[in-house]
N, C-alpha and C positions, 0 to 999 in steps of 0.2 A: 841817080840815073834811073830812069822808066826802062823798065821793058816794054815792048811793042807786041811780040809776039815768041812762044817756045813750041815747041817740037820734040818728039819724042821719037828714037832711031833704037830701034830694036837691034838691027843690023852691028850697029858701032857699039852698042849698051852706053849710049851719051843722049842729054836732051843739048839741042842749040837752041840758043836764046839770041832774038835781036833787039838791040835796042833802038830809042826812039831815032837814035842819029843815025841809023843802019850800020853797026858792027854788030858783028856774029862772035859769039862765045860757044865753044861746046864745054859741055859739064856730064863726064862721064857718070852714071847711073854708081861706081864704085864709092864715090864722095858723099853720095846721099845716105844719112842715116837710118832710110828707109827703101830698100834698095829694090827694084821692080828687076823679072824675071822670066823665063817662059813659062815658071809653072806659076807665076804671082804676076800679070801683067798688068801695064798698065790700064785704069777704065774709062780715067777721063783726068785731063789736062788742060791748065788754064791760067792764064795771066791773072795776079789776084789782084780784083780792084777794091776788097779790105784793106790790105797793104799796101796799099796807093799806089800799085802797078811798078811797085818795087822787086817783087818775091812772084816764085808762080808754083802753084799749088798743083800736087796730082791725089788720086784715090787710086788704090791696087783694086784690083779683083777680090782679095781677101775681106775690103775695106779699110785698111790700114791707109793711112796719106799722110805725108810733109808738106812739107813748104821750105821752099829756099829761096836765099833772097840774093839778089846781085850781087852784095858784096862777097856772099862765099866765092860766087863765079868769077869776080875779077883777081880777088886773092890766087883762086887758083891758078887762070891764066894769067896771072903775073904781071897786071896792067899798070904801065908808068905811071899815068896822073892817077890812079888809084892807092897806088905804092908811096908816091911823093905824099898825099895826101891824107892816109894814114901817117907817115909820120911827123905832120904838122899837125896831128892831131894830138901825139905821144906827148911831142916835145911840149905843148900849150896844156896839156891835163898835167903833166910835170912841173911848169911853171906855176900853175894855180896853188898846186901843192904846195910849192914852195913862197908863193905870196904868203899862204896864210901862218908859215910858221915863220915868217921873216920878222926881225925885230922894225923894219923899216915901214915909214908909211906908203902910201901908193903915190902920194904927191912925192914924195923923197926919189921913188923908184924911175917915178916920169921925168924928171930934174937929171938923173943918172943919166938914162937913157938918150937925154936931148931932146925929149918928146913931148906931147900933153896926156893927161891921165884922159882925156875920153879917147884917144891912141892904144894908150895901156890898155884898157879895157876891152878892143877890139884885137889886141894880143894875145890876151887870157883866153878870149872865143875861141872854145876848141870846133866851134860848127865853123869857124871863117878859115878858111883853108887859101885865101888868098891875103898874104901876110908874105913879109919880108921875114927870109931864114937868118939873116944877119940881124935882126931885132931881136928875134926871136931868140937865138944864142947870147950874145947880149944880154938879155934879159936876165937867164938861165944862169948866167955868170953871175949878175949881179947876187941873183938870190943862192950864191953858194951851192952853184947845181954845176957838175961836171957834163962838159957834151964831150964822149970820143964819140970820132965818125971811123967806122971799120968798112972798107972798101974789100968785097972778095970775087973771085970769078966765081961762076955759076958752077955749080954739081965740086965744089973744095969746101 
């Protein structure tokens, strides 16, 4: 995900960040490990186009600067397809693991599955985030890997 554009709000002690599709995130100044203040303020602020307009950089008045990058921001505001999406990540860097210590081969595994191994192969992609969760557990099965799913409400 691009950011487009942040902002820095002295007022809130939060910078908001938009991205390319136009949602707003605020990301309070307390999360940053380099934390800007009235006596350390911000001096300059800017989408980083190093980081491929991923992350956005500030400098303090002291000279001290981070960089933060989207994903802290979506973690913290708690963002569904981000959420979903981290853990199609978990589960497929989990499956990989456990391909390589399988006794089985990767044609065996695709045959289990019902699948083809250039399938499998697009399972194990922890960057493909668009995959079937039932494959994917499946798979995890095969290779001797337990999935609990723990459902809880928020702030328990």
């Amino acid at each position: 995900m691009k950011i487009r554009n942040v902002v820095a709000s002295n007022r809130k002690n939060e910078f908001t960040i938009v991205t390319r599709s136009g949602a707003e995130f605020p990301s309070p100044y307390s999360k940053a490990d380099v934390r800007p203040n009235a006596k350390d303020p911000i001096e300059e602020l800017f989408v980083d186009k190093e980081l491929g307009n991923e992350a956005f950089t500030y400098f303090l008045k002291s000279g001290k600067q981070n960089s933060i990058h989207i994903e802290q921001v979506l973690e913290y505001n708690e963002d569904p397809k981000y959420l979903a999406d981290l853990l199609t990540y978990k589960l497929s860097v989990e499956a990989r693991e456990g391909l390589e210590s399988s006794a089985l081969s990767r044609r065996q595994i695709a045959k289990r599955l019902n699948t083809s191994v250039p399938q499998l192969y697009r399972l194990l992609d922890p960057a493909n985030t668009r995959k079937s969760m039932k494959q994917l557990v499946a798979l995890l099965h095969i290779l001797d890997r337990n999935v609990d799913l723990v459902v809880k409400r928020k702030g328990t």
